[in-house]
Structure formats: C-alpha cells, structure tokens
C-alpha positions in Angstrom: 109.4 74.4 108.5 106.2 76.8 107.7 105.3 77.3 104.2 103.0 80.6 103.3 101.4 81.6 99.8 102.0 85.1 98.0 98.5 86.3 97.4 97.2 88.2 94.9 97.8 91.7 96.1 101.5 90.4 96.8 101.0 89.5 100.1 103.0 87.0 102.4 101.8 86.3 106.1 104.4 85.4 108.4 103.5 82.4 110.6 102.5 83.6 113.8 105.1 81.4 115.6 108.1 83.2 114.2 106.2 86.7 114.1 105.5 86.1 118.4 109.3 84.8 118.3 110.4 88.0 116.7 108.5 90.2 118.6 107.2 91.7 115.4 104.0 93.9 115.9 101.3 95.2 113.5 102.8 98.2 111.6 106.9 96.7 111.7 108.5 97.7 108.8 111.3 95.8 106.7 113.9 96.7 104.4 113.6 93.9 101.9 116.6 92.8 100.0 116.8 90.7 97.4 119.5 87.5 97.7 120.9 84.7 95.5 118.1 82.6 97.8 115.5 84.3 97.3 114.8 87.4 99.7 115.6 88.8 103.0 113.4 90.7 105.3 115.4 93.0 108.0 113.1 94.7 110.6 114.0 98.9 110.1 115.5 99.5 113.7 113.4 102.2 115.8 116.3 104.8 116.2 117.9 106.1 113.2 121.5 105.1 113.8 123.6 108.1 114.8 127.1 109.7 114.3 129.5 110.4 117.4 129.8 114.0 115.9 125.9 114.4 116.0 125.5 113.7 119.3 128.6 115.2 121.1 127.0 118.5 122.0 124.6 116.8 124.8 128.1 116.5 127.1 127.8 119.7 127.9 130.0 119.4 131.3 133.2 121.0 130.8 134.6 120.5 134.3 137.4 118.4 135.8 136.3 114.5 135.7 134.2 113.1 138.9 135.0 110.4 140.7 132.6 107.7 141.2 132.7 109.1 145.1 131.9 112.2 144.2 128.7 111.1 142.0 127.7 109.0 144.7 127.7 111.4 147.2 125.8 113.9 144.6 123.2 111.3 144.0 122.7 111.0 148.3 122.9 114.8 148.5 120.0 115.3 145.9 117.4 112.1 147.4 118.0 113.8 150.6 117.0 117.2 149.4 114.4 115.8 147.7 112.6 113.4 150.4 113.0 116.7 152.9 111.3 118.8 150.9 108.3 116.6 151.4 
C-alpha cells in the first residue's frame, strides 16, 4: 500500500503505479465524493452520458429492415465501385 501527503495548496499525488494502472493522464478530471472512509475519486467519463430520446433522430432510415445479405452485398457493391474508380 502507497501512502501520499496533502500539501499545502491541498494537493495529493497519486503514486505513479496506480496513475500508469489507471491510465490516468495529465488534465483527468474527478468528481470527488466524500464517504464514511474518507473520499472517493471517480474519473468524469469523456462522453456526456446520453438519453435514447436524444439521439433517435440519427436513424434516419425509414425503409423495410435489411438483411444481413443484403448489407453484405451493399458493402461488396460500394468497395467495388470504389477500387474501379481508381
């Protein structure tokens, strides 16, 4: 177990181990919670979670459902096209 020292300015470094382990960078930041332990530090996810409802427009296809035949032989169709045109 690694033991760290809260600086004057309020600072806490993270051992390097468990920072590498983490795959925390420079510039991660945490939501910090306070816990009958002590605290807890939660890295703030990249991507703003997201409602179903929010992002339901981008399936803008309002045809009959494809096969996975039919989106296989789309896929062929288009490298084909594509490796002729060069």
């Amino acid at each position: 177990m690694d033991t760290t020292t809260l600086s004057s300015r309020g600072q806490i470094v993270i051992p390097k181990a468990l920072r590498e382990s983490k795959r925390w960078r420079v510039g991660t930041s945490f939501v910090v919670e306070e816990v009958p332990q002590g605290i807890l530090l939660k890295p703030l996810s990249t991507f703003t979670p997201s409602k179903l409802e929010d992002v339901l427009g981008c399936t803008s296809y309002r045809g009959p459902a494809l096969s996975q035949a039919d989106i296989e032989g789309a896929l062929a169709d288009d490298l084909a096209r594509r490796f002729a045109a060069k």
